[in-house]
SEVO-594497 format. One record per residue: x, y, z of N, C-alpha, C in turn. Coordinates in steps of 0.02 Angstrom, whole numbers, plus 50000, padded with zeros to 5 digits. Atoms other than C-alpha are relative to their C-alpha. Layout:
<atoms>
n_c1:n_c2:n_c3:ca_c1:ca_c2:ca_c3:c_c1:c_c2:c_c3
X:Y:Z:X:Y:Z:X:Y:Z;
...
</atoms>
This chain:
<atoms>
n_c1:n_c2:n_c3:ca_c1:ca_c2:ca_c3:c_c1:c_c2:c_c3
50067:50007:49973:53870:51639:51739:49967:50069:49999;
50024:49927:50003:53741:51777:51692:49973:50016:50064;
50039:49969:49954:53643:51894:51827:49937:49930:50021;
50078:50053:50004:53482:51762:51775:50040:49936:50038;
49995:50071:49989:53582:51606:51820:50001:49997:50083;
49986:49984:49906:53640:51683:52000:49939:49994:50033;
50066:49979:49930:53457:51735:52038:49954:49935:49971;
50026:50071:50010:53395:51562:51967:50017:49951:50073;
49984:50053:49951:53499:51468:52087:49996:50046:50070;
50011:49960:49933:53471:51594:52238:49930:49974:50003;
50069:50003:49978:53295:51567:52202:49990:49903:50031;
50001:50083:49971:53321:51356:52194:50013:50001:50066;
49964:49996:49950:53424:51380:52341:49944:49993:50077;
50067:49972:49964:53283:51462:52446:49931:49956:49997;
50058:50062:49987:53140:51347:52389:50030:49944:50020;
49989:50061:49972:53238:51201:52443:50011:50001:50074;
49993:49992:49881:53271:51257:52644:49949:50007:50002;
50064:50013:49967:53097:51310:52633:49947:49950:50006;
50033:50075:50019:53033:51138:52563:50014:49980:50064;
49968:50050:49949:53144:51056:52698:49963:50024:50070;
50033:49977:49936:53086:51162:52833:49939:49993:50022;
50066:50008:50001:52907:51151:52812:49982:49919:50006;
50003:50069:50011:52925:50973:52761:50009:49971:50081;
49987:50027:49941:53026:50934:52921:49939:50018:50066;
50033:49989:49943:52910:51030:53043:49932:49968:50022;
50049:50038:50016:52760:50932:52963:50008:49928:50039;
49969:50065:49980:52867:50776:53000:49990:49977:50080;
49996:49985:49915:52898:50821:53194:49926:50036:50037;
50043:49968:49976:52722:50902:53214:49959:49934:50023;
50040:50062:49987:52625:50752:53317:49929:49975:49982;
50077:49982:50027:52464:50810:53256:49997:49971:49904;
49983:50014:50055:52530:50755:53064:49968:49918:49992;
50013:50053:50012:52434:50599:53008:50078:49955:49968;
49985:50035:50018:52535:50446:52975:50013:49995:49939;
50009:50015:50075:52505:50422:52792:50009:50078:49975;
49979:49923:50026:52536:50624:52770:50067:49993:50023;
49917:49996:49993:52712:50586:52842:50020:49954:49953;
49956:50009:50063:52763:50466:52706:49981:50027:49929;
49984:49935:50073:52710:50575:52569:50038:50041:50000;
49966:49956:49990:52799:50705:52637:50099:49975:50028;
49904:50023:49977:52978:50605:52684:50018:50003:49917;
49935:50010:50053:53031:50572:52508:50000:50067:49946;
49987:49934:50028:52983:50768:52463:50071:50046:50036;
49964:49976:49976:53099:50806:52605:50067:49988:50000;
49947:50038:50026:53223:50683:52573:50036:50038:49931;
49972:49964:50064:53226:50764:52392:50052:50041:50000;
49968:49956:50015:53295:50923:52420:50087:49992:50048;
49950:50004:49987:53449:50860:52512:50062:50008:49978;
49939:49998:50005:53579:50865:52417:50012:50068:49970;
49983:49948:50008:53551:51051:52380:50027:50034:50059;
49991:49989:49951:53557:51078:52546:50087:49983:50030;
49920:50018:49969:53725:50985:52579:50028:50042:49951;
49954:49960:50044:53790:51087:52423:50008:50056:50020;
49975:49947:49956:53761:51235:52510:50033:50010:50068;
49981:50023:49943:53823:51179:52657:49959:49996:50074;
50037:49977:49954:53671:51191:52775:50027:49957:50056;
49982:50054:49937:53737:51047:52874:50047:49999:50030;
49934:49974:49964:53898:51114:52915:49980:50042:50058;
49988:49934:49973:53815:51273:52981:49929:49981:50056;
50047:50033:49965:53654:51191:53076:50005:49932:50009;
50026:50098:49991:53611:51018:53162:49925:50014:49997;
50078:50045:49990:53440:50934:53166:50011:49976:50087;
50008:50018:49909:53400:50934:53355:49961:49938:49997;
50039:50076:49985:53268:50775:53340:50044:49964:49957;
49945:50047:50006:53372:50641:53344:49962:49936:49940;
50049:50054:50065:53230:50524:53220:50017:50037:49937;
49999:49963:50082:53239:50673:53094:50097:50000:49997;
49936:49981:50026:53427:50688:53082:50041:49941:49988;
49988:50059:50023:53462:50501:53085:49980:49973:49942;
50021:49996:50048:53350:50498:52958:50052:50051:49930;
49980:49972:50080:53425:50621:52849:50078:49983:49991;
49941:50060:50024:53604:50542:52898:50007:49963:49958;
50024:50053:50027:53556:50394:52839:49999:50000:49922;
50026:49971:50066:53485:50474:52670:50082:50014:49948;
49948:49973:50029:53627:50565:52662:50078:49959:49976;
49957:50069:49978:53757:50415:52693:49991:49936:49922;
50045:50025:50057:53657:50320:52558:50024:50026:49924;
49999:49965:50052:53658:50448:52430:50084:50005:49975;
49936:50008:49988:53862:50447:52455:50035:49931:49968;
49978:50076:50016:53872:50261:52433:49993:50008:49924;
50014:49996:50061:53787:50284:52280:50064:50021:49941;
49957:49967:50036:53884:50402:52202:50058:49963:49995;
49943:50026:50004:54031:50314:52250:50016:49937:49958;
50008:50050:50058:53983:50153:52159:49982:50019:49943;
50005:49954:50057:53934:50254:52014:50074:50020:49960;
49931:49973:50050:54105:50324:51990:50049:49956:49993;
49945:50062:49986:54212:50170:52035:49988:49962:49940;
</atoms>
């Protein structure tokens, strides 16, 4: 892996917590129209499984219990998948 590939995926790395973060706070902000929160779930949804690759979810929880059931859920999902995929 060259210098470029490291600071490629440092950089992915980084836009995807900050997607999530922004995304999520949008999510949880009460002031967030309705119809601006499902545009914004399946951007936030997206970057998940970079996130579990780095392990963000080992090293943080999701304190709102809607957003983290939610991304359970996602995440739980995305698992199944895979698993019927390789079977």
């Amino acid at each position: 892996m060259s210098y470029r590939d490291v600071s490629s995926t440092a950089l992915d790395a980084a836009e995807a917590l900050t997607r999530f973060v922004v995304h999520a706070q949008l999510m949880l902000d009460p002031l967030t129209p309705e119809d601006m929160r499902r545009e914004i779930e399946p951007q936030l949804l997206s970057v998940l499984p970079t996130l579990k690759a780095l392990g963000v979810f080992e090293l943080f929880a999701v304190r709102d219990p809607a957003l983290r059931n939610l991304i359970d859920d996602e995440l739980t999902q995305r698992s199944l998948r895979l698993a019927e995929e390789l079977a």
